[in-house]
C-alpha positions, 0 to 999 in steps of 0.5 A, a space after each residue: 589716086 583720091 576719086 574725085 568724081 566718078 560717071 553717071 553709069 555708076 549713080 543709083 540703082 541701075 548699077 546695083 540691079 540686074 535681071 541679066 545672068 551674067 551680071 552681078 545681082 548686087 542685091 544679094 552680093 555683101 563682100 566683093 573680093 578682087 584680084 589685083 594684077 590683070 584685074 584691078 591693075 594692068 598686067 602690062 606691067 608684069 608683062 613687060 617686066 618678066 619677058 623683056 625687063 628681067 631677060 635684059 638685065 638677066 643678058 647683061 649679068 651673064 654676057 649673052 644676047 637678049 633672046 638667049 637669055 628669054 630662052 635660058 629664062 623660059 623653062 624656069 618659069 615654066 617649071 614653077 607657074 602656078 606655085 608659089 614661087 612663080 610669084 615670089 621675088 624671093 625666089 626668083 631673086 635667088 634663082 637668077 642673081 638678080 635684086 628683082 624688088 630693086 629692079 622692080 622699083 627702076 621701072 615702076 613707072 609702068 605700074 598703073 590701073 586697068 581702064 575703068 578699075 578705079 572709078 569701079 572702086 570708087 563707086 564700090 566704095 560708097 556701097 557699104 560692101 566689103 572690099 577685099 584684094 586677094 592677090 598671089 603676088 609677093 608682099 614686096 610687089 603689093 607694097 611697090 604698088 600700093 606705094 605707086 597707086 595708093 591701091 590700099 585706100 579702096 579695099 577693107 582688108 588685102 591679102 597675099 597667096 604667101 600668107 597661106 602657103 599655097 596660090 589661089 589655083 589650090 581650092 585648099 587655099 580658098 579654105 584656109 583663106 575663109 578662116 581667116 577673112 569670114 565670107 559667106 561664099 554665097 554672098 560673094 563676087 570674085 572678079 580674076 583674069 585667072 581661069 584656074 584659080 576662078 575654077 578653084 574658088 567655084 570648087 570651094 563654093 563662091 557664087 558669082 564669078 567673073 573673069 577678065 577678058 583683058 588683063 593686059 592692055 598691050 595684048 589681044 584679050 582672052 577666051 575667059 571660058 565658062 566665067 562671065 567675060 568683062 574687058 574691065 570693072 568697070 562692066 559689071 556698072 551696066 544696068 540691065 
């Protein structure tokens, strides 16, 4: 998607000053890193693909039911979220039998952005401020995307988990991720729907942080804890 124009809210100083703590001081902000899946992209997507999606066809290749099949799944994934592998097609592809980047692709349709996340980027884009995507999804879901959104054309530099051997909930990863995109983590704006990986990255030292309250469109939002909570990016464009 090409921004075209973009709302009133997001021209001018207004939008880059705040007085309220819980928005972004913008003067003191040079690299924006964002999440893509449930921050710039509507996790409904990979909702629907992992809990209905792959328990179909995981049914179908192994003649049982629909909610035998989530049972069977369920502690697969419960037994590697937050690795690595929970968010490599590889493995899963491997664990179930199943082409997952084929089926990916037969549904990719539901791939689209959370509300307000691209006028966000376009107006982030006529800052002047670095823009990088950091995502701990595989390389081939991020290219399926790209392909889809044309989400690549809004961010300076984007970065997969995979790349440096460990997700973002690891604080090692964001040490091995600051030797290879140079960042002062004083100067820099992190936005994630994950409270675990937004603990991690304030343990190696980014200053302003922000969680997504709801990352899912076709589900109630969440307690985003101690993070400043904003339903889309689209609020951090309120002026104080």
């Amino acid at each position: 998607m090409v921004c075209k124009g973009i709302p009133s809210i997001i021209h001018g100083i207004p939008a880059m000053t705040s007085g309220n703590a819980s928005m972004p001081n913008w003067r003191q902000t040079d690299t924006v890193l964002l999440d893509m899946d449930g921050t710039v992209l509507d996790l409904r997507f990979d909702t629907l693909f992992w809990r209905e999606i792959v328990p179909r066809r995981y049914a179908e290749l192994n003649s049982i039911g629909f909610e035998r099949a989530l049972d069977k799944l369920e502690p697969k994934y419960a037994e590697v979220r937050g690795t690595l592998d929970w968010y490599c097609l590889d493995f899963w592809s491997a664990e179930l039998d199943i082409n997952l980047e084929q089926l990916k692709t037969e549904v990719e349709h539901h791939i689209r952005y959370l509300p307000g996340a691209l006028d966000f980027l376009c107006w982030l884009g006529r800052t002047g401020k670095r823009v990088v995507l950091v995502t701990n999804a595989h390389q081939d879901s991020l290219n399926l995307k790209i392909k889809r959104t044309g989400l690549d054309r809004h961010f300076d530099a984007l970065f997969t988990a995979h790349e440096f051997g460990m997700p973002k909930e690891y604080p090692e990863f964001w040490g091995r991720f600051a030797r290879q995109e140079r960042f002062d983590p004083a100067r820099t704006l992190f936005v994630d729907d994950s409270l675990p990986v937004l603990r991690a990255a304030r343990e190696f030292g980014i200053k302003q942080l922000f969680a997504i309250s709801r990352p899912d469109s076709g589900a109630p939002g969440q307690d985003t804890a101690e993070f400043p909570a904003i339903a889309d990016l689209s609020g951090l464009l309120q002026s104080g």
